[in-house]
MILUM-718340 format. One line per field, with one value per residue (C-alpha): residue in one letter; chain; y, z, x. Coordinates in steps of 0.5 Angstrom, whole numbers, always signed. Example, Ala and Ser with C-alpha at 12.3 -4.5 7.8 and 13.67 -1.06 7.14 Angstrom:
2
rest = [a s] .
kette = [A A] .
y = [-9 -2] .
z = [+16 +14] .
x = [+25 +27] .
END
This chain:
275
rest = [x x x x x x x x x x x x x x x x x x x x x x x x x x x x x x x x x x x x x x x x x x x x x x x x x x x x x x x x x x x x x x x x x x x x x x x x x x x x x x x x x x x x x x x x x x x x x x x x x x x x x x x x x x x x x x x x x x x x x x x x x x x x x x x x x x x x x x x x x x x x x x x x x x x x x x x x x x x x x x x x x x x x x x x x x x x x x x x x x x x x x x x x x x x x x x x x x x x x x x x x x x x x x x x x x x x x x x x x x x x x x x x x x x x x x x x x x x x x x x x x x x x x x x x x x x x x x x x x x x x x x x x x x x x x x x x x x x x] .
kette = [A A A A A A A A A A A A A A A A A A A A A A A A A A A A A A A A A A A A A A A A A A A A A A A A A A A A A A A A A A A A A A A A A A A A A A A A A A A A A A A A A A A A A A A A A A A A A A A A A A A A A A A A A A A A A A A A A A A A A A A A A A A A A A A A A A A A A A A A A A A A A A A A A A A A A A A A A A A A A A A A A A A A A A A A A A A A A A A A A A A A A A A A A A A A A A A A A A A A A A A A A A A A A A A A A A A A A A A A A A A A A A A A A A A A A A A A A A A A A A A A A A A A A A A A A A A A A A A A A A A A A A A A A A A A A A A A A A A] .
y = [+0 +7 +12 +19 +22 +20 +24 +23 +28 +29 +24 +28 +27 +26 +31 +30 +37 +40 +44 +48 +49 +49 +56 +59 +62 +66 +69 +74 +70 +72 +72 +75 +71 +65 +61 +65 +61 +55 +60 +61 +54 +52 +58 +56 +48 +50 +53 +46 +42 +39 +41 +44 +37 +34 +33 +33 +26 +28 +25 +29 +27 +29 +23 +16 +11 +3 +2 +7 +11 +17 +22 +21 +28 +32 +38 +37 +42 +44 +41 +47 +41 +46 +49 +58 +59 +67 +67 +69 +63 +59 +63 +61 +58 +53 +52 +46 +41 +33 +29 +22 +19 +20 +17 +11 +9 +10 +4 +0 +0 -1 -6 -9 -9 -13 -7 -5 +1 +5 +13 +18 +21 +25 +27 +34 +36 +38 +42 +39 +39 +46 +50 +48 +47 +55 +56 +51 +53 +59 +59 +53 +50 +43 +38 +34 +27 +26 +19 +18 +14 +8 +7 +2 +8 +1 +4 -3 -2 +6 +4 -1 +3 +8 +2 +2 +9 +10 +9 +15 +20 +18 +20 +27 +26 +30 +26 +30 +27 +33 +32 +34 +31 +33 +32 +32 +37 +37 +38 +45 +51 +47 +47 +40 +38 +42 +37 +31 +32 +35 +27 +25 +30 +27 +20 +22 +25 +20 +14 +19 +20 +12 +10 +3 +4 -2 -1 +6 +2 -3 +3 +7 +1 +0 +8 +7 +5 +11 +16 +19 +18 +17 +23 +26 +22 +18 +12 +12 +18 +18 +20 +26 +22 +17 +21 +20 +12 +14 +17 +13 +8 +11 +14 +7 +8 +15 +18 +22 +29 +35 +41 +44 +44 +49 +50 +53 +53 +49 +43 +41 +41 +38 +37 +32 +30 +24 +25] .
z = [+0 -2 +4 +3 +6 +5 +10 +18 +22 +29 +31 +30 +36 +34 +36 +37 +35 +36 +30 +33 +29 +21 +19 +26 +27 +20 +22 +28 +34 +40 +44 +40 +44 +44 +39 +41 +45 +42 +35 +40 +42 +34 +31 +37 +36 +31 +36 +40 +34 +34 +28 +22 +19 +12 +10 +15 +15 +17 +19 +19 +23 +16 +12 +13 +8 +7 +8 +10 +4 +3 -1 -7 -11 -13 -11 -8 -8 -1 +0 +3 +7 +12 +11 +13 +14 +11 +5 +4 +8 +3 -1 +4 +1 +3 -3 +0 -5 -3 -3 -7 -6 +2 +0 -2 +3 +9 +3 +4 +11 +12 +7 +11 +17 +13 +14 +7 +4 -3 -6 -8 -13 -13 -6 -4 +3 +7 +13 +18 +14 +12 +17 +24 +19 +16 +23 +24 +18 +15 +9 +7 +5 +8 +3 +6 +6 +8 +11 +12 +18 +16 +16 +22 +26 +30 +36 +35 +27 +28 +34 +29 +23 +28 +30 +23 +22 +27 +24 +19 +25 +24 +18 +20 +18 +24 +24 +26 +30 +28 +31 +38 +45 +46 +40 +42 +38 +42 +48 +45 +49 +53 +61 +62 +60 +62 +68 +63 +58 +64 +68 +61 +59 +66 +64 +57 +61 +65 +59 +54 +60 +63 +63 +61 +53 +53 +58 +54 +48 +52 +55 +49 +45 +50 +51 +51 +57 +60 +65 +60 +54 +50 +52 +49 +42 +42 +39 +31 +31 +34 +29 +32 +37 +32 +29 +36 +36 +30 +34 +41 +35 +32 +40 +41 +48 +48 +54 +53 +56 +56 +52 +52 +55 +55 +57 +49 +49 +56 +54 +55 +49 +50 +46 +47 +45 +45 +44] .
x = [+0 +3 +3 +0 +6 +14 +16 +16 +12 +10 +3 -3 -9 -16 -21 -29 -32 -38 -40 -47 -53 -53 -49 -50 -42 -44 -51 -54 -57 -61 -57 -52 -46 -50 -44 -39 -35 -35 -33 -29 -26 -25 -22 -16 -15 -11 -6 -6 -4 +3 +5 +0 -4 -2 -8 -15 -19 -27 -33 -40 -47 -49 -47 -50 -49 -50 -43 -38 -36 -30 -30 -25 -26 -21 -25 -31 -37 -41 -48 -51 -56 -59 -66 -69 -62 -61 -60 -52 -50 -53 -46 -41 -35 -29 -25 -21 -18 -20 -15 -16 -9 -12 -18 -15 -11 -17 -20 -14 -14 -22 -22 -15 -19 -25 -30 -34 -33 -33 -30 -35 -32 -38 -40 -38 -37 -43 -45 -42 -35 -34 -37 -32 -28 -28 -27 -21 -17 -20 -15 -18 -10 -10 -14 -19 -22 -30 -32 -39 -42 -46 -53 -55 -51 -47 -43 -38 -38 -35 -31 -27 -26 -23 -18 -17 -15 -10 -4 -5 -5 +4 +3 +0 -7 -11 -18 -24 -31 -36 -42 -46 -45 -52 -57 -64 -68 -74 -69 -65 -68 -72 -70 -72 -67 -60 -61 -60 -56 -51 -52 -50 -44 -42 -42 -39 -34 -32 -31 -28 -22 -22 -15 -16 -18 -21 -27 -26 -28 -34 -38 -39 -41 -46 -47 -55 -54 -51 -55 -60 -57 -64 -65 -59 -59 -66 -65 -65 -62 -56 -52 -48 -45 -43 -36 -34 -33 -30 -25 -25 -23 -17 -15 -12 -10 -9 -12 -19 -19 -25 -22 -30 -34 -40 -48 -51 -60 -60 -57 -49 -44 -37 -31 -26 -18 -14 -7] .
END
């Protein structure tokens, strides 16, 4: 198999993010700082990385397919997959090139590992790529390769397509979990859930930060059994949560820590870090 990169950089972490509600750090809201600190937080990460990233490795909530699926396109369109938005976010651009010698080698290593999957020449980047990601890497200067979750949303499936991808962090691919730690849409700006999704945030905490990678990996296989967790991703469409099995995957055995972790619309969000 021919690597993507030929020199030696320094391993990157992996990063599970929370990528706000459609166009929102674009656009006014009420409260005008509603986002900001986690606008805040993203345009920062950059700042903590190692060294820059060859190449960034994404997953999105907002793509699902039959079996995981990359995209393999020179330069992939945005899919403007948000509805009522105002009408200049609907012309926001991120002109990251794809990058097809990437999407090859993630096919290699799932196919090694005997987990399906295909390129998409064709597919573009959706929401949940180029919005964090303009925030992340404004200059739009680093090629990106999207991975889609897989339909049937199994925790076990992801965790293990993350275990195949982990050597490409020694390759100076940064892999991104782009979700929410909290994704209920009845419960947004409802109180009656800031308490649950604090007892679940809690419970997230505290398995993304288990030393032993092992009891690491069962727990979050079994998250429908955390305090409140179908409160915080109802069953059926949990897809938010699932970039960060993904990403608990490539962890390996590097240590998870909280690096944000904030109240928005009464329920908890929290980002996470391994490495």
């Amino acid at each position: 198999m021919t690597t993507l990169l030929s020199n030696e950089p320094v391993s990157q972490p992996v990063l599970f993010i929370p990528h706000g509600a459609g166009p929102c750090f674009f656009m006014d809201w009420q409260p005008a700082d509603t986002w900001y600190e986690m606008a805040t937080f993203l345009k920062g990460i950059s700042t903590r990385l190692p060294e820059r990233p060859k190449a960034i490795l994404i997953i999105s909530a907002h793509w699902q397919t039959a079996e995981f699926s990359i995209t393999a396109g020179k330069q992939p369109d945005l899919i403007y997959d948000y509805y009522g938005f105002p009408e200049h976010t609907y012309s926001l651009t991120y002109p990251a090139s794809g990058a097809p010698a990437l999407a090859e080698q993630v096919s290699s290593l799932l196919t090694k590992a005997r987990v399906g999957n295909k390129q998409d020449a064709e597919r573009g980047f959706d929401h949940g790529v180029f919005i964090p990601l303009k925030l992340m890497f404004p200059e739009a200067d680093i090629p990106v390769v999207q991975l889609s979750l897989r339909h049937d949303l199994d925790p076990k499936a992801h965790l293990a397509a993350g275990q195949a991808l982990a050597s490409l962090r020694t390759e100076g691919v940064l892999i991104v979990g782009s979700g929410m730690s909290f994704h209920n849409m009845r419960g947004y700006g409802d109180t009656s859930f800031t308490e649950p999704s604090e007892r679940f945030d809690e419970w997230l905490t505290n398995t993304v930060e288990l030393a032993d990678s092992d009891k690491r990996l069962a727990a979050l296989a079994n998250w429908k059994n955390a305090p409140h967790a179908l409160d915080s991703h109802p069953l059926g469409a949990e897809e938010h949560l699932l970039p960060l099995m993904i990403a608990v995957g490539a962890a390996g055995r590097d240590k998870g820590q909280k690096t944000y972790s904030q109240q928005v619309l009464k329920t908890q969000l929290s980002a996470f870090q391994f490495g």
